[in-house]
MMTF fields as JSON, N, C-alpha, C and O atoms, coordinates in Angstrom:
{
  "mmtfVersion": "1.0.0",
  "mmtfProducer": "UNKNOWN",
  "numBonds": 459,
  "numAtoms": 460,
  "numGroups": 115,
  "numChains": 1,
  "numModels": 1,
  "chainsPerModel": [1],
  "groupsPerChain": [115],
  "chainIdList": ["A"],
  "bondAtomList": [4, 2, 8, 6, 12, 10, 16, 14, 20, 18, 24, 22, 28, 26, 32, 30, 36, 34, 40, 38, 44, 42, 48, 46, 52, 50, 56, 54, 60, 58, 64, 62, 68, 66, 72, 70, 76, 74, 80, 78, 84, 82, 88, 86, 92, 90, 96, 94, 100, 98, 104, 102, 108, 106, 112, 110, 116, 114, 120, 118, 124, 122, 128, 126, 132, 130, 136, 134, 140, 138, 144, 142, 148, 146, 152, 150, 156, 154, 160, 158, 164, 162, 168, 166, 172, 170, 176, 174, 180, 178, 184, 182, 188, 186, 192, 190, 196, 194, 200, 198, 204, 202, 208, 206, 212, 210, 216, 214, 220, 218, 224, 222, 228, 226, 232, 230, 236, 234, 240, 238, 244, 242, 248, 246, 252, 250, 256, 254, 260, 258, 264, 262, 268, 266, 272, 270, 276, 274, 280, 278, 284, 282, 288, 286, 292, 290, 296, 294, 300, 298, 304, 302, 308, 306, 312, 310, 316, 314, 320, 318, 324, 322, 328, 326, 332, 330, 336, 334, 340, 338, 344, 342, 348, 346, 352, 350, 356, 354, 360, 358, 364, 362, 368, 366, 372, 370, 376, 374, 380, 378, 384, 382, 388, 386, 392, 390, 396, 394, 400, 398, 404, 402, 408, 406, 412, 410, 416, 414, 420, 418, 424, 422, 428, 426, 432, 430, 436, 434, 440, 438, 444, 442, 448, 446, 452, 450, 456, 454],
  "bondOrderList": [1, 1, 1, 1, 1, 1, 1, 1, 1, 1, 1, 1, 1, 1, 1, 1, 1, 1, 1, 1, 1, 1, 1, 1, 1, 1, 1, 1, 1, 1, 1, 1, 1, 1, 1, 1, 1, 1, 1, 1, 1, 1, 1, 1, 1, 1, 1, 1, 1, 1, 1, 1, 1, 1, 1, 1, 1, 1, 1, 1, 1, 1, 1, 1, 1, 1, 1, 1, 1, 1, 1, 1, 1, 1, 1, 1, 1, 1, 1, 1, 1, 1, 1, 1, 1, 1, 1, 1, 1, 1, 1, 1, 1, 1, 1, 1, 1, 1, 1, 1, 1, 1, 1, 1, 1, 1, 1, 1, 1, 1, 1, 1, 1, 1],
  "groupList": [{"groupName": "UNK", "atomNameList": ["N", "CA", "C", "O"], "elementList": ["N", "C", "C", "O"], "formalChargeList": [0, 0, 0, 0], "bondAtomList": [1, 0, 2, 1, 3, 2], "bondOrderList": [1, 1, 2], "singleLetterCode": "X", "chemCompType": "L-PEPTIDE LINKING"}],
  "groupTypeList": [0, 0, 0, 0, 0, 0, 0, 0, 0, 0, 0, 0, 0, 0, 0, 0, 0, 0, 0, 0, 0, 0, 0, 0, 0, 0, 0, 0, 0, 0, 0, 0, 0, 0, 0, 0, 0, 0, 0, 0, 0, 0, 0, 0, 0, 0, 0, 0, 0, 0, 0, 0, 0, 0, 0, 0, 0, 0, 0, 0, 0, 0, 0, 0, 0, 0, 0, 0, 0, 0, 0, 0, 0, 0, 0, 0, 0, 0, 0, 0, 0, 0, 0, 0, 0, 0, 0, 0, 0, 0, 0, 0, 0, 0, 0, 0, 0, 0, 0, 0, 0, 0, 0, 0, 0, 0, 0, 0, 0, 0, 0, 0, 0, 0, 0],
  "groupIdList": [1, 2, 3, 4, 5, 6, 7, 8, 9, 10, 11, 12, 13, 14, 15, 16, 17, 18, 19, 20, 21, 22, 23, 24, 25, 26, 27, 28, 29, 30, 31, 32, 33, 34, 35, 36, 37, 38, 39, 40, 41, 42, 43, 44, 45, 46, 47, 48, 49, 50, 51, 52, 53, 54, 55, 56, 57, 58, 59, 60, 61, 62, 63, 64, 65, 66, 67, 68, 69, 70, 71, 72, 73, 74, 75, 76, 77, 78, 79, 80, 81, 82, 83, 84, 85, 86, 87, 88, 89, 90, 91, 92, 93, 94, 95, 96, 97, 98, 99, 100, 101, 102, 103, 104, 105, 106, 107, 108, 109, 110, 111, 112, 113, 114, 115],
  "secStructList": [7, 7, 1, 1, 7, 7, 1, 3, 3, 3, 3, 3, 3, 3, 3, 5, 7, 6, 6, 7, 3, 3, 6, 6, 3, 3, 2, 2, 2, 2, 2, 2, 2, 2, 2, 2, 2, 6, 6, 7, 1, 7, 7, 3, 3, 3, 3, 7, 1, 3, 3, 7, 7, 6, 6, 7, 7, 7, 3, 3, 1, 1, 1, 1, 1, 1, 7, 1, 1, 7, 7, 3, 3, 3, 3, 3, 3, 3, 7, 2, 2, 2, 2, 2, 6, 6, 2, 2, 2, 2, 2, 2, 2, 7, 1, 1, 1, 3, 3, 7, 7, 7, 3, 3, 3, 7, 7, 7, 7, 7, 7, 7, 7, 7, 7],
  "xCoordList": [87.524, 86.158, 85.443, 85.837, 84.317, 83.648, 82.295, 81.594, 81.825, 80.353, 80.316, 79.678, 80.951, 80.239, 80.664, 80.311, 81.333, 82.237, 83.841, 84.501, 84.458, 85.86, 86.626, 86.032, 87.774, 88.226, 88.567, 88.895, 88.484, 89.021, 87.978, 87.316, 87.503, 86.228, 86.249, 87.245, 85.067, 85.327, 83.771, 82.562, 84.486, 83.315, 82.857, 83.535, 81.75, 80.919, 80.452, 79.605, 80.944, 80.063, 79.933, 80.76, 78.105, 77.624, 76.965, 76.195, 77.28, 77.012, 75.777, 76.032, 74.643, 73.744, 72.84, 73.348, 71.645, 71.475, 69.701, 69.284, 68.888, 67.89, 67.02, 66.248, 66.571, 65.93, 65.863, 64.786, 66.724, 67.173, 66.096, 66.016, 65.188, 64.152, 64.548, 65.637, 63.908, 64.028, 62.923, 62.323, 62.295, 60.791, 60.125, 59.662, 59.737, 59.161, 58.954, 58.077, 60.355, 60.467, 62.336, 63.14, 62.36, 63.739, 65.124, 65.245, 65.771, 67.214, 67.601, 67.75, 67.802, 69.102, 67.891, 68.574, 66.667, 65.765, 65.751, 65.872, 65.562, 65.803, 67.055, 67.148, 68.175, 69.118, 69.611, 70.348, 69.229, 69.027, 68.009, 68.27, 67.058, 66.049, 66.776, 66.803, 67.305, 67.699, 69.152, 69.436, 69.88, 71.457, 70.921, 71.307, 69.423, 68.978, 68.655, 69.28, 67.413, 67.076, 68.479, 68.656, 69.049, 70.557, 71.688, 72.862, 71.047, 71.783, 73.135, 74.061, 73.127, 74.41, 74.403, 73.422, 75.696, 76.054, 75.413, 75.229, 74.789, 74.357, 74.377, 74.718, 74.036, 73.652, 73.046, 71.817, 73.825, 73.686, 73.838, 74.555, 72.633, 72.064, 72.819, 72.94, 73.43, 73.513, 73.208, 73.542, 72.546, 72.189, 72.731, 72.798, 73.232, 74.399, 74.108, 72.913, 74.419, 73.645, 74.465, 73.746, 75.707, 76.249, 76.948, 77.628, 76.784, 77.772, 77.303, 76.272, 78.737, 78.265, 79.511, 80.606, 78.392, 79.209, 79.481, 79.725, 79.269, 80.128, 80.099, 81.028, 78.741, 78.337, 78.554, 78.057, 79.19, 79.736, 78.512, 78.887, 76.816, 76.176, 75.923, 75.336, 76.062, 75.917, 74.654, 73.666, 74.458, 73.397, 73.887, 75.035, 72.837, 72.994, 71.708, 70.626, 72.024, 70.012, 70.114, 69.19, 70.854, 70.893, 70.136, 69.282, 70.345, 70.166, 68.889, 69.285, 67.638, 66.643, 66.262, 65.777, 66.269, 65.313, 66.67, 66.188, 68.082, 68.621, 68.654, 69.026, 68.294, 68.951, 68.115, 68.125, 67.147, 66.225, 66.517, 65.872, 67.881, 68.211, 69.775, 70.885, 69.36, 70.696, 71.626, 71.492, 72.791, 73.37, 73.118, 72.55, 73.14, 72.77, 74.011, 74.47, 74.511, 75.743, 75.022, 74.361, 75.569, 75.324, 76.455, 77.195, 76.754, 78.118, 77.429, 76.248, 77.853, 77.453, 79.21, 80.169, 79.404, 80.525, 80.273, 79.247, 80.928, 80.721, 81.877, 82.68, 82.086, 82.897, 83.385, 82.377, 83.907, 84.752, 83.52, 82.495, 83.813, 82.425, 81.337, 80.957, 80.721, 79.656, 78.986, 77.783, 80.01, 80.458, 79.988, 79.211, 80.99, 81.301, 80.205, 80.044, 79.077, 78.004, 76.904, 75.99, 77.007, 76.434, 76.203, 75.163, 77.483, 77.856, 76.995, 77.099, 76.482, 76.13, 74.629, 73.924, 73.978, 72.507, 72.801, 72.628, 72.969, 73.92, 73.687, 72.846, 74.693, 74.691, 72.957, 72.708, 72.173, 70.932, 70.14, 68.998, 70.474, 69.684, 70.011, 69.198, 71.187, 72.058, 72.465, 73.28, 71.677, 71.777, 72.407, 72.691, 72.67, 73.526, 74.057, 73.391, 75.305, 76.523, 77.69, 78.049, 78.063, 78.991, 79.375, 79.152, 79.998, 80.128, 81.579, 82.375, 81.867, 83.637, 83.633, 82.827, 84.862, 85.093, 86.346, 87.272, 86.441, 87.724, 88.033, 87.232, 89.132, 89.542, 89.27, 89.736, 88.727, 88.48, 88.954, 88.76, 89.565, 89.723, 88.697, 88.226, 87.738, 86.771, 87.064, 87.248, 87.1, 87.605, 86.487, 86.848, 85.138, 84.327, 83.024, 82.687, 82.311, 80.42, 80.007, 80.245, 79.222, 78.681, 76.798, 76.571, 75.988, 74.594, 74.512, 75.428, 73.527, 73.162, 72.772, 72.583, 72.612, 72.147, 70.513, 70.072, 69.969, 68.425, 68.0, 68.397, 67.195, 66.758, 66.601, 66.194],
  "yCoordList": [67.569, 67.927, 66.727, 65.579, 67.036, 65.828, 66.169, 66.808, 65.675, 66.131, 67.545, 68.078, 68.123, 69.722, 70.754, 71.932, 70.315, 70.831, 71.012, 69.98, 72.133, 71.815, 71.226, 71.25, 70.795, 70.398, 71.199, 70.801, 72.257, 73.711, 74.165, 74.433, 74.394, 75.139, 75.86, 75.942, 76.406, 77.497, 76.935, 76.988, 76.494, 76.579, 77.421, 77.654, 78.111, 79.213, 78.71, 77.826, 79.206, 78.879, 79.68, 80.569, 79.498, 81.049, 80.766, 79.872, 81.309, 81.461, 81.974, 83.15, 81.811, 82.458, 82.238, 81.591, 82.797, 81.928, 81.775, 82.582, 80.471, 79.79, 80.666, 80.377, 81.726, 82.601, 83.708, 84.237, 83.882, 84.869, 84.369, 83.179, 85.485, 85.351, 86.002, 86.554, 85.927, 86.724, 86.583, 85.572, 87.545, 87.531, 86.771, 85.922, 86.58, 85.433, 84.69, 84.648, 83.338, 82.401, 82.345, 83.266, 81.532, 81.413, 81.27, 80.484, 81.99, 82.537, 81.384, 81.364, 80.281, 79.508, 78.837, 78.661, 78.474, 77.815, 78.517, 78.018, 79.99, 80.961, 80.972, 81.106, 80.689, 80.549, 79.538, 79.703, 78.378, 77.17, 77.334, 76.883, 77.882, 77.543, 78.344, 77.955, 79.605, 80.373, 79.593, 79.616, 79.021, 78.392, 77.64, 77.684, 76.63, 75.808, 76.342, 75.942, 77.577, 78.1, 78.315, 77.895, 78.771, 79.243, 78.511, 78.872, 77.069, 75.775, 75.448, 74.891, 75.826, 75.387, 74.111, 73.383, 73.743, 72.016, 71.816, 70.602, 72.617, 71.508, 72.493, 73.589, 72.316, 72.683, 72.356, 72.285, 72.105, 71.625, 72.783, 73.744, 71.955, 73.309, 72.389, 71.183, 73.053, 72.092, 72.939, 74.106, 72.605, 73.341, 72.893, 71.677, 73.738, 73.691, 73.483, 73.779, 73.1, 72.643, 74.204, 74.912, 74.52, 75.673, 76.154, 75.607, 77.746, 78.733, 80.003, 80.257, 81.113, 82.562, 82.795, 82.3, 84.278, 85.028, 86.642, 87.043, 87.118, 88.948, 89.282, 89.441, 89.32, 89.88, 89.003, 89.31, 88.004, 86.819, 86.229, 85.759, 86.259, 86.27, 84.561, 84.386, 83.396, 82.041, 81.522, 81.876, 80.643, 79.891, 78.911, 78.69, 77.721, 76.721, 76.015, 76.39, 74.887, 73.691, 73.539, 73.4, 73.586, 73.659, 74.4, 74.046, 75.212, 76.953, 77.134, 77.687, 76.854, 77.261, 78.242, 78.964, 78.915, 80.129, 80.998, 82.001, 81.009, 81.737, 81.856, 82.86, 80.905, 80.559, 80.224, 79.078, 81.046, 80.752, 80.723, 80.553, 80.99, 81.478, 80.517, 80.997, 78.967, 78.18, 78.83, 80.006, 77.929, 78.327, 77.936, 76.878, 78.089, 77.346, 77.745, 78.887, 76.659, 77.087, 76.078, 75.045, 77.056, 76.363, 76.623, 77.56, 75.324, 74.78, 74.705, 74.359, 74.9, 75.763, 75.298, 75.938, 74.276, 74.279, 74.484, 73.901, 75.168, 75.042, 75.828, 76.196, 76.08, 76.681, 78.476, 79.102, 78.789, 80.245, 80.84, 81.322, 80.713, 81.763, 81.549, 82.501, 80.673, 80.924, 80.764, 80.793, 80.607, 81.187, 82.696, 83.36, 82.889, 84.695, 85.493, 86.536, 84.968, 85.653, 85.668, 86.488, 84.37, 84.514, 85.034, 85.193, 85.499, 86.452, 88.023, 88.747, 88.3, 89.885, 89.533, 90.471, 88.305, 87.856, 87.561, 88.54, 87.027, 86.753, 88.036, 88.108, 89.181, 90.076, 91.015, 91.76, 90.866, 91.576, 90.406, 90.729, 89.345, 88.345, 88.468, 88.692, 88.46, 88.106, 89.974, 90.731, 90.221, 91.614, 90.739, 91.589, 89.987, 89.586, 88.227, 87.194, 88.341, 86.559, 87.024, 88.087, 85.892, 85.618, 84.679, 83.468, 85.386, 84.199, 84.099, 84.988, 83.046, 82.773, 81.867, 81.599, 81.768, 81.421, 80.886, 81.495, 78.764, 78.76, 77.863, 77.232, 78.098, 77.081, 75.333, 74.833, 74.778, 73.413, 72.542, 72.969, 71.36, 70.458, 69.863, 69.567, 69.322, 68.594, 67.172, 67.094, 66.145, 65.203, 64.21, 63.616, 64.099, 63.512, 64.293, 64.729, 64.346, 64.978, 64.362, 64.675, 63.242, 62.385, 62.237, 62.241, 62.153, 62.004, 60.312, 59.61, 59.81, 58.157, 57.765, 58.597, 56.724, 56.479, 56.178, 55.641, 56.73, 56.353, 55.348, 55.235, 54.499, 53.291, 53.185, 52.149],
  "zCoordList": [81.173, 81.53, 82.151, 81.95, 82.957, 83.811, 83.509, 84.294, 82.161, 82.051, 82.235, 83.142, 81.435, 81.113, 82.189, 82.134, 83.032, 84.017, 84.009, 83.887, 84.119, 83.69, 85.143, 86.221, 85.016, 86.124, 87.201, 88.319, 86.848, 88.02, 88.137, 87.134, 89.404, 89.454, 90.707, 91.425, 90.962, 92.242, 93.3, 93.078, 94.308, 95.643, 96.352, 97.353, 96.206, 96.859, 97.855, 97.729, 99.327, 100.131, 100.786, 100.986, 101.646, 101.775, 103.669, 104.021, 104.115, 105.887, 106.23, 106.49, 106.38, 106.721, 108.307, 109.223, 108.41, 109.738, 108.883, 108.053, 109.413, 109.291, 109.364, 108.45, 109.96, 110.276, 108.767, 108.489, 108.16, 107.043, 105.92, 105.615, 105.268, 104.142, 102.672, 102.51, 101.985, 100.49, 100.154, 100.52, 99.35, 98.699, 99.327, 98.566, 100.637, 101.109, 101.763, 102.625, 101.262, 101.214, 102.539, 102.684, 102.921, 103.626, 102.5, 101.56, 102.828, 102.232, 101.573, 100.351, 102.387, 102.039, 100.826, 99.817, 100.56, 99.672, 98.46, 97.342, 98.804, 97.613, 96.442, 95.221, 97.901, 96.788, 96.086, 95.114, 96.54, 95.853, 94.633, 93.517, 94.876, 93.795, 92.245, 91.078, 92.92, 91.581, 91.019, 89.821, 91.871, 91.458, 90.119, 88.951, 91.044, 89.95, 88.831, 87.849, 88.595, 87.755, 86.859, 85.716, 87.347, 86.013, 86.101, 86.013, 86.35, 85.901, 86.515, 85.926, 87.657, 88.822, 88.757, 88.906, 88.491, 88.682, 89.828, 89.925, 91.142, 92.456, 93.176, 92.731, 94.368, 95.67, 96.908, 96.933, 98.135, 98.862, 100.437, 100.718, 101.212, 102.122, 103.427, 103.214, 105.048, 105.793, 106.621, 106.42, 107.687, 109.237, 110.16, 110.336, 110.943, 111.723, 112.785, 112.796, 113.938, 115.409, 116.219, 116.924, 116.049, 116.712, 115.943, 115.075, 116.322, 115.699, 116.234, 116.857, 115.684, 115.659, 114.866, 114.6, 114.534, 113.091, 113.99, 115.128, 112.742, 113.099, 114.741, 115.533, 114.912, 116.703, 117.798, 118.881, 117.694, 118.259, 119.303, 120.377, 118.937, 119.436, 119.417, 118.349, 119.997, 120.362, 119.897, 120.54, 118.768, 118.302, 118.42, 118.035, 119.214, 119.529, 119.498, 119.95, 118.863, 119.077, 121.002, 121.804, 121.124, 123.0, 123.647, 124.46, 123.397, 124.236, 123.168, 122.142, 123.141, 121.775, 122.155, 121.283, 123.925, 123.983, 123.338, 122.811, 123.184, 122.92, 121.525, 120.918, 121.076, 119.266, 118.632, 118.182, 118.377, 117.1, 115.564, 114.53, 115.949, 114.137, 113.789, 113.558, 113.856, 113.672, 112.818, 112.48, 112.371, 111.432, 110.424, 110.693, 108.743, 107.303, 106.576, 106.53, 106.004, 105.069, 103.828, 103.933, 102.333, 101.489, 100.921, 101.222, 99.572, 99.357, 97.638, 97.625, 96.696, 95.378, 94.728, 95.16, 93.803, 92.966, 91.473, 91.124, 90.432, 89.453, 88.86, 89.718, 87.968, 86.667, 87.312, 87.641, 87.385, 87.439, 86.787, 87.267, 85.918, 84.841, 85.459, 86.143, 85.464, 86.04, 87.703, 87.962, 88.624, 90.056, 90.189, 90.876, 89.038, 89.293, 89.033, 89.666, 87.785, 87.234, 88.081, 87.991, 89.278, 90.551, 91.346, 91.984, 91.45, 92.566, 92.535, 93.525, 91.803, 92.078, 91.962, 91.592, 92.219, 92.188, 94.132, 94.857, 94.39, 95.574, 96.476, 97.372, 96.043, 96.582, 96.603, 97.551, 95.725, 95.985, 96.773, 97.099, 97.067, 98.704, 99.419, 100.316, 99.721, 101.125, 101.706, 101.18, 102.768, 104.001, 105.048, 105.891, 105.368, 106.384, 106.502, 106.57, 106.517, 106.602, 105.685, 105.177, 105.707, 104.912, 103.508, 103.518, 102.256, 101.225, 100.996, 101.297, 100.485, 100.694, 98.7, 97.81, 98.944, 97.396, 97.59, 98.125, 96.793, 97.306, 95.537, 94.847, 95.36, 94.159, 94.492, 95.516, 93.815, 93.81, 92.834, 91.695, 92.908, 91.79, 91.513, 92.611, 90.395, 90.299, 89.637, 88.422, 90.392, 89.906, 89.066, 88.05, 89.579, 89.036, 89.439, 90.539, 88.061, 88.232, 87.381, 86.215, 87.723, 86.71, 87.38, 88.59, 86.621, 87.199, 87.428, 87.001, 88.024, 87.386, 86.255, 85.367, 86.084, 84.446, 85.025, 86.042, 83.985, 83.86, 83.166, 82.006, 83.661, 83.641, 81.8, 81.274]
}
């Protein structure tokens, strides 16, 4: 174990585009905020300069009159168990992208030490 983490764990990562909301607020923030709320080892958001998904429609920071809606992938590791209990919170946010799930080794999750 690595601090409360077992060494096998599962990486959720989820495809969305910048443009995508929930109650609100923008997708990829939403789902960060709740990972946190129900105590996800972490989460990390990245915006993508190019891509396209299903409709093979071209988002690019290049082309802005074409691409208002970059790409956002978020990257979510933690425990099998509680990956999976994710997953159907997940499914009532996300109307459009993609989420993927891959086995991970976790070799080290340690916080800093506080002063």
């Amino acid at each position: 174990m690595t601090h409360g983490i077992p060494d096998q764990g599962l990486l959720l990562r989820i495809f969305i585009g910048d443009s995508d909301t929930f109650a609100g607020r923008p997708l990829h923030e939403a789902i960060v905020i709740k990972a946190r709320e129900l105590r996800l080892a972490g989460a990390t958001v990245f915006k993508g300069i190019m891509g396209f998904g299903k409709n093979s429609r071209l988002r690019a920071a290049k082309f802005v009159e074409l691409s208002p809606d970059l790409p956002v992938v978020i990257e979510i590791i933690d425990s099998k168990d509680k990956i999976e209990s994710f997953l159907p919170i997940l499914d009532d946010m996300i109307t459009s992208g993609l989420v993927t799930l891959e086995a991970v080794n976790i070799l080290k999750y340690v916080a800093p030490s506080k002063p």
